[in-house]
C-alpha positions in Angstrom: 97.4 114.6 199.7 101.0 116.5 199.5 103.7 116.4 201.6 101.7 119.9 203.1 98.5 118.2 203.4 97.1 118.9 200.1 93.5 117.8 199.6 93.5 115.6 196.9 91.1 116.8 194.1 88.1 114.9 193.8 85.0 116.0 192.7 81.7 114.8 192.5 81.0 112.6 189.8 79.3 114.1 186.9 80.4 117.4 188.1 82.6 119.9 185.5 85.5 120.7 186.4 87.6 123.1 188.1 90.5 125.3 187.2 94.2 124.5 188.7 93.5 122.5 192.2 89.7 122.9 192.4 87.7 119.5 191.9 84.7 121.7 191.2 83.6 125.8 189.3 81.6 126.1 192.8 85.1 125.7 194.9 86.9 128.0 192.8 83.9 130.8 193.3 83.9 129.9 197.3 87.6 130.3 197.5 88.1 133.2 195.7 85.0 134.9 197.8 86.4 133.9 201.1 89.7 134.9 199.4 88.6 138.7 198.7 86.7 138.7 202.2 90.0 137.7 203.7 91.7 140.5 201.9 89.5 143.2 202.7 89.8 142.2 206.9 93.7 141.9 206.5 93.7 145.3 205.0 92.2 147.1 207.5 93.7 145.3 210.1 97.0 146.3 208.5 96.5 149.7 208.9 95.6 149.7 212.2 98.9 147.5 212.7 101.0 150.4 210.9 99.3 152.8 212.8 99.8 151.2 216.7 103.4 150.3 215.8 104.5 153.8 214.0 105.0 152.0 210.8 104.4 153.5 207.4 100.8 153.4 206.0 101.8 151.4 202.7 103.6 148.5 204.8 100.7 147.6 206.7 98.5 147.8 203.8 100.7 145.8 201.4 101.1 143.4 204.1 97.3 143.0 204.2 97.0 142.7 200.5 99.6 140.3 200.6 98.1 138.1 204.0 94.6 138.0 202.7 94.8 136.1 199.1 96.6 133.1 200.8 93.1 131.8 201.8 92.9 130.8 197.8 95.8 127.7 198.7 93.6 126.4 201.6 92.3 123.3 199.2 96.0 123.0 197.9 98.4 123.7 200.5 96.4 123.5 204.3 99.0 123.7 206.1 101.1 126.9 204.4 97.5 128.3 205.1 98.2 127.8 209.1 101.4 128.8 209.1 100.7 132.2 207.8 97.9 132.9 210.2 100.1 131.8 213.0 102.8 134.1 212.1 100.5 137.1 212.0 98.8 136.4 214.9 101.2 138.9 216.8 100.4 141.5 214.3 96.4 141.0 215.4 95.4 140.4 211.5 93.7 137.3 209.6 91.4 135.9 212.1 89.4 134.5 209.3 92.1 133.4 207.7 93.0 131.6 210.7 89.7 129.9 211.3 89.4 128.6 207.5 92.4 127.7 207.6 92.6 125.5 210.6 88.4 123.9 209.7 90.3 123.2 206.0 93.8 121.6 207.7 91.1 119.3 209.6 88.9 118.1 206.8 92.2 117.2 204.9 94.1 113.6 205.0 96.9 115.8 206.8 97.9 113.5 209.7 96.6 113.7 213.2 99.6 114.6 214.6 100.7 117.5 211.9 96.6 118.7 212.7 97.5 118.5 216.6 100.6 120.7 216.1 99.3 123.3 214.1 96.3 123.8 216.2 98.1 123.7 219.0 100.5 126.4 217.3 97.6 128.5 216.9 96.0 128.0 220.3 99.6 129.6 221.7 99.6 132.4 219.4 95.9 132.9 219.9 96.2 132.9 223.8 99.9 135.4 223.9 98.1 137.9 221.6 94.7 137.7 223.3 96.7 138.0 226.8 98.5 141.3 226.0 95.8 142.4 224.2 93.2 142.3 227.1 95.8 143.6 229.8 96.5 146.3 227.6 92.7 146.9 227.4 92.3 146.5 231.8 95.3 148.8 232.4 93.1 151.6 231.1 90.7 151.4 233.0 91.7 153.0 236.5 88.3 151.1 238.4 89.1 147.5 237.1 91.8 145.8 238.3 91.6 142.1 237.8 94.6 139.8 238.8 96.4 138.0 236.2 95.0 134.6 236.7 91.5 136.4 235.0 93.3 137.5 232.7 94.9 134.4 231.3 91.6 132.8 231.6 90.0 135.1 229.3 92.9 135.0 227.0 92.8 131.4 227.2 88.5 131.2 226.5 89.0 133.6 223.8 91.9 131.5 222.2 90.3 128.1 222.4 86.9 129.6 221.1 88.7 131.0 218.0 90.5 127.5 217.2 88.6 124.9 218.3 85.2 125.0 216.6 87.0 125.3 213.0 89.2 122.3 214.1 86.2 119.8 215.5 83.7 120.7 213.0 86.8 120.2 210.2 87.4 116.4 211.8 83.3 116.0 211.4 82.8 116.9 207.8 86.6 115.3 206.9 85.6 112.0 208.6 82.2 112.2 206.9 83.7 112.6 203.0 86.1 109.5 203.8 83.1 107.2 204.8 81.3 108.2 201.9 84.5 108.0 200.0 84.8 104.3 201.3 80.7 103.5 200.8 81.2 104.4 197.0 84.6 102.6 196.2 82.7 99.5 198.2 80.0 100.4 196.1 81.9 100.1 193.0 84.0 96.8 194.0 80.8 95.2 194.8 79.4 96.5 191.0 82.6 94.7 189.4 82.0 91.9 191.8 78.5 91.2 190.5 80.3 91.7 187.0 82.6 89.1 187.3 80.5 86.5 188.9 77.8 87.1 186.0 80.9 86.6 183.8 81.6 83.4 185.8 78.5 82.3 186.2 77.9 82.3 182.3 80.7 80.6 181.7 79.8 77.6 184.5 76.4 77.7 182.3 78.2 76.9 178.8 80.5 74.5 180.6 78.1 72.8 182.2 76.0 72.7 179.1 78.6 71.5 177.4 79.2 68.3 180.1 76.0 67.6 179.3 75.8 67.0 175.5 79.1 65.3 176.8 77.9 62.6 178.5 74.5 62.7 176.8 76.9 61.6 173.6 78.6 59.1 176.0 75.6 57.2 177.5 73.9 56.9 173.9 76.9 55.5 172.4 77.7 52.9 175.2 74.1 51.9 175.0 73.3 51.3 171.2 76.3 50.8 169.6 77.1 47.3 171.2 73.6 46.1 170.7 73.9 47.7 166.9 77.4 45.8 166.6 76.1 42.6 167.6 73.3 43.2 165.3 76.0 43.7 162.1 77.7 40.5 163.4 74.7 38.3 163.5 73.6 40.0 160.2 77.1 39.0 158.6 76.9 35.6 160.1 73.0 34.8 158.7 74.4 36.2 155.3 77.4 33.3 155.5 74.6 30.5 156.3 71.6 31.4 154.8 72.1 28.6 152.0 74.2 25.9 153.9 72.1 26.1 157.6 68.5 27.0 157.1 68.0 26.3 160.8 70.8 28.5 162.2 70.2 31.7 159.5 67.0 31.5 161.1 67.9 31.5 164.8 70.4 34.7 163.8 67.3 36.2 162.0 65.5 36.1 165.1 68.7 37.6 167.5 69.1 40.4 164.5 65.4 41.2 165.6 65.4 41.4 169.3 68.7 43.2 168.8 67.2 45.8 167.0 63.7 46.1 168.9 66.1 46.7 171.8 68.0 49.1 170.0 65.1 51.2 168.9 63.5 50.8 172.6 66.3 51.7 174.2 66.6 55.1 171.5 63.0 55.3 172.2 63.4 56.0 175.6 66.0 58.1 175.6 64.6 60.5 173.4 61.6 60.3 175.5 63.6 61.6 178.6 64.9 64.5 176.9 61.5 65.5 175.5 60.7 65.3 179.1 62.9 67.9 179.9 61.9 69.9 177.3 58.5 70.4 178.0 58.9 70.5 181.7 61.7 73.4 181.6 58.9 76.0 181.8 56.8 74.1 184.5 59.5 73.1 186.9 62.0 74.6 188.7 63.5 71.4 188.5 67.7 72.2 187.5 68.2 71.2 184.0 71.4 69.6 185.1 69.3 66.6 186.4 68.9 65.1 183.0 71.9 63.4 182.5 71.6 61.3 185.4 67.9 60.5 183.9 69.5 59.6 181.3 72.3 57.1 182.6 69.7 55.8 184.4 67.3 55.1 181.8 70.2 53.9 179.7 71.4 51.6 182.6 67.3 49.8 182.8 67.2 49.4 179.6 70.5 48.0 179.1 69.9 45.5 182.1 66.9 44.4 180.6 68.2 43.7 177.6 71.2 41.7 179.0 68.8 39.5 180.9 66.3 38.6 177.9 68.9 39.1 175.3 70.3 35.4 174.7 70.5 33.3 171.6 67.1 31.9 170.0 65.1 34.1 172.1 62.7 37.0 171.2 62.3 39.6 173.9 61.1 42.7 174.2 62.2 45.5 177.3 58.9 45.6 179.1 57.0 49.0 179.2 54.7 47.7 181.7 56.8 49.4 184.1 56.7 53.2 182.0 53.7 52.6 182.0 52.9 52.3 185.6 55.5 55.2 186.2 53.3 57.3 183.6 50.0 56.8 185.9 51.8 57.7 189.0 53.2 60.7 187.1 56.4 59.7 186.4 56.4 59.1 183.0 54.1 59.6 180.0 53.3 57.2 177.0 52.9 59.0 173.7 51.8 57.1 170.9 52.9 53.9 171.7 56.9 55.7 172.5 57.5 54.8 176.2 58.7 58.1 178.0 60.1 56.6 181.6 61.2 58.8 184.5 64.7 58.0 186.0 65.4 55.1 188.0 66.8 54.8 191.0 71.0 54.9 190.6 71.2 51.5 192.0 68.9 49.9 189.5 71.9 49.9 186.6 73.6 47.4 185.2 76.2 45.8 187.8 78.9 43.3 188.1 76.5 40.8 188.7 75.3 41.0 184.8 78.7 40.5 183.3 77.6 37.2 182.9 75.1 37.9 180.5 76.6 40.6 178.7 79.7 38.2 177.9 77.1 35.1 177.2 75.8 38.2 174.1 79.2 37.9 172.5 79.7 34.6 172.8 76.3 34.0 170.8 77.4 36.1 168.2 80.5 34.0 167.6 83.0 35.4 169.8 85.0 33.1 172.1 85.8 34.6 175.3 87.0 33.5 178.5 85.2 35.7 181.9 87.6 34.9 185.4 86.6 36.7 188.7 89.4 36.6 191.3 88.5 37.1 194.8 85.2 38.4 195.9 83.4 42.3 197.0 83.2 43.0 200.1 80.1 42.8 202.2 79.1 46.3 201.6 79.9 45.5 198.0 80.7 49.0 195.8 79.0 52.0 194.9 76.6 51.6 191.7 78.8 54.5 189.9 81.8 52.0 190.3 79.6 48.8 189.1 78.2 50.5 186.3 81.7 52.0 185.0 83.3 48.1 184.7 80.6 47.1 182.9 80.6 49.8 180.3 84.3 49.3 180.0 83.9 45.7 179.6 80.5 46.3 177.2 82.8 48.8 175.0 85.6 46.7 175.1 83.7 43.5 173.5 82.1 46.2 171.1 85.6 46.9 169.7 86.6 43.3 169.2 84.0 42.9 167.3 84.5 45.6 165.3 88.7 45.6 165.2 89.5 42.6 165.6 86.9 39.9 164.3 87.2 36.4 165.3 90.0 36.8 168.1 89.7 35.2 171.4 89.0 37.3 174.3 89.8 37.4 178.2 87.5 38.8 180.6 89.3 39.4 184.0 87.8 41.0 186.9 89.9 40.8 190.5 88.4 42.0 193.2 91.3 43.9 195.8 91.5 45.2 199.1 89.6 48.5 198.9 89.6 48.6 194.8 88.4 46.6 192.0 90.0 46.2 188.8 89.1 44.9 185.2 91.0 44.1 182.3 89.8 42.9 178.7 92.6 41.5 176.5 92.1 40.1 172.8 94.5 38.1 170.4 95.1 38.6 166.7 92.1 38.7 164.4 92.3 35.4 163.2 93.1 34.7 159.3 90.1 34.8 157.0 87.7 35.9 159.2 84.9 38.1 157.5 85.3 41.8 158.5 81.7 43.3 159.1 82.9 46.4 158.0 81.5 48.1 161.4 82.5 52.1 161.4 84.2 53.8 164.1 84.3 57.0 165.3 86.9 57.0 167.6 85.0 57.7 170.7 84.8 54.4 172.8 88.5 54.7 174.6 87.7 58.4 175.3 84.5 57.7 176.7 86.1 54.8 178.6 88.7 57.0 180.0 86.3 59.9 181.0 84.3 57.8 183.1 87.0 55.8 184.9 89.3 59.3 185.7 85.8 60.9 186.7 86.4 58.3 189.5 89.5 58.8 190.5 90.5 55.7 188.5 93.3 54.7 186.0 92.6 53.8 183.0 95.1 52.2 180.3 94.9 50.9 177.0 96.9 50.1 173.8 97.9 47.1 172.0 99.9 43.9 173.3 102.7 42.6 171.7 100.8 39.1 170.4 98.8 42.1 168.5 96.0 42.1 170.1 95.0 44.8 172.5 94.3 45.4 176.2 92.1 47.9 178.2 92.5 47.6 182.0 90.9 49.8 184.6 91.4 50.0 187.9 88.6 51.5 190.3 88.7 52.6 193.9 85.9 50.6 195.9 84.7 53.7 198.0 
């Protein structure tokens, strides 16, 4: 809206439109109707004005002509519309220029108090004209004398019956576009609302898909490739005794083996999990973001079992009793001899209590390395998240040794703190001579490392030490 009280132009969607100021073709034929109707009253009335006030014929017509045709500026300018039938109320001409003007000032975002003013500008001019014009009427008649209190009380009926109807039923219809102006721009931020979150939501989608194959990629590589690298190390080390100790190649033979039945259990089960979730995705409404934590769990059960039957000169196997049992109670499935478990509880991972173990699996394949605990967990001990997250540190941290930096000493140091737990795994020099097993790397233990400690609000360092060795230290909070 203007300055005047314009009404802004805006026409119904899908509509064509207008010429000049008119939103629409139909508002443009309407105006110009009323416009000519207008006209036609306002010339007539003009003559009669000409004719009770002696004026020449011409002026009171070209004053009509010129009155009537300001009805087309009642979408434009409202309130120039008002005006102009105020200032000829006197002369007794545009009474329906009067009322569309005043019902079109109303549906307008002219403000209230503009609105009040000019109606009430119209009510005044309405009422002195209407007052003269009915006494003028009563004095002719010789039989009917009414006082002048009647008077002004028909004036003031006639005045507030002209202006008032246009000017409430204008508030209705303007108060009725607004709400259905404000329904369809709600309508329309709510459409670009649903938009955006579909953008969003896709993109949580790829992310989270993402985070999956993420730690998918993590918990497979903590899992197999220290059992694989002890595996190369004993292989290396039954290649370097196979003629001079018969008995020894033959105890590494056997480690090689339960290494890699582990291994390929381990892989085995794994795989089994995410075929799992494959063929369950279209009979459960199960969230696929649940597999990773099957899988750190599975991970974590197989892991523990092979720490605990995994020592030197001993064949084991990770029992599948237990998928088993899990497949009859629906749990799992067994397919072809392939083990498919369901998820453990998170508890059931390896802990801090099986450090032992996974330290006595370096030591038989040649290592020498030194394990201290300082101070002891609380009662309440800490969460399994926390427990499981040393020992992959420590478990990737040996893995590297052997692959970086074979036959150096390692230190094992766990210290247990007021409300926190830290772990640090330090290696010397690779000592001279020592065969290098020629183990690949792909760069993705310390990330892996890193990733789970800061996704427990941890710190995680690591880099060499200046004997040229190297150090990894974490430090975990216990909560």
């Amino acid at each position: 809206m203007t300055a005047t009280g314009a009404i802004e132009a805006t026409g119904a969607r899908d509509a064509p439109a207008g010429p000049w100021w008119w939103p629409r073709r139909r508002s443009a034929v309407l105006d110009v109707s009323l416009a000519a109707v207008s006209t036609v009253e306002t010339a007539f009335e003009g003559l009669d004005f000409a004719h009770d006030t002696g004026l020449p014929t011409w002026a009171g017509l070209l004053l009509g002509l010129v009155v009537g045709p300001v009805l087309l500026l009642r979408r434009r300018w409202p309130v120039a519309v008002v005006l102009v039938s105020v200032a000829v109320t006197p002369a007794q001409m545009g009474a329906l220029l009067g009322m569309i003007g005043l019902y079109s000032l109303a549906v307008s975002d002219a403000p209230r108090r503009v609105i009040g003013l000019l109606a009430g500008m119209a009510v005044v001019g309405t009422l002195v004209s209407s007052f003269f014009t009915i006494r003028q009427d009563v004095g002719g008649e010789p039989d009917f004398n009414p006082p002048t209190w009647f008077v002004l009380v028909m004036a003031a009926a006639v005045a507030l019956v002209v202006t008032a109807p246009p000017v409430l039923w204008g508030l209705y219809v303007g108060a009725r576009r607004r709400l259905v102006e404000s329904l369809r721009e709600r309508a329309d931020g709510l459409e670009r609302e649903l938009s955006l979150l579909a953008d969003r939501a896709e993109e949580r989608a790829e992310w989270a898909r993402n985070e999956e194959r993420t730690r998918i990629a993590r918990e497979m590589h903590d899992v197999v490739a220290h059992r694989v690298s002890l595996m190369v190390v004993h292989a290396a080390a039954l290649q370097a005794v196979a003629l001079k100790d018969p008995e020894k190649a033959s105890r590494n033979a056997g480690l090689v083996g339960d290494m890699g039945r582990q291994a390929l259990t381990e892989l085995r089960e794994m795989l089994g999990v995410l075929r799992t979730g494959e063929g369950a995705s279209g009979r459960s409404s199960a969230p696929v973001s649940d597999e990773p934590e099957r899988l750190v769990a599975v991970a974590s059960k197989a892991k523990a079992a092979g720490s605990g039957a995994g020592g030197p000169g001993v064949r084991s196997e990770v029992p599948v009793q237990a998928a088993e049992a899990g497949a009859g109670s629906g749990g799992g499935a067994v397919r072809g001899g392939a083990a498919v478990v369901t998820a453990e509880p998170e508890g059931e991972g390896p802990s801090l209590a099986e450090l032992g173990d996974l330290v006595g699996q370096s030591r038989a394949a040649g290592m020498v390395v030194e394990l201290s605990v300082d101070g002891a967990a609380g009662e309440a001990g800490y969460p399994s998240g926390v427990e499981q997250t040393v020992y992959r540190v420590v478990q990737e941290a040996l893995t590297n040794v052997h692959k970086h930096a074979p036959g150096a000493e390692v230190r094992v140091r766990l210290a247990h703190r007021e409300g926190e737990v830290a772990v640090q795994v330090e290696n010397g020099p690779s000592e001279r001579g020592a065969a290098d097993v020629g183990l690949p790397s792909g760069g993705n233990g310390l990330v892996g490392m890193r990733e789970r400690v800061s996704g427990l609000g941890g710190v995680f360092v690591s880099g060499p030490t200046e004997a040229g060795g190297f150090r990894v230290s974490a430090v975990l909070p216990g909560q």
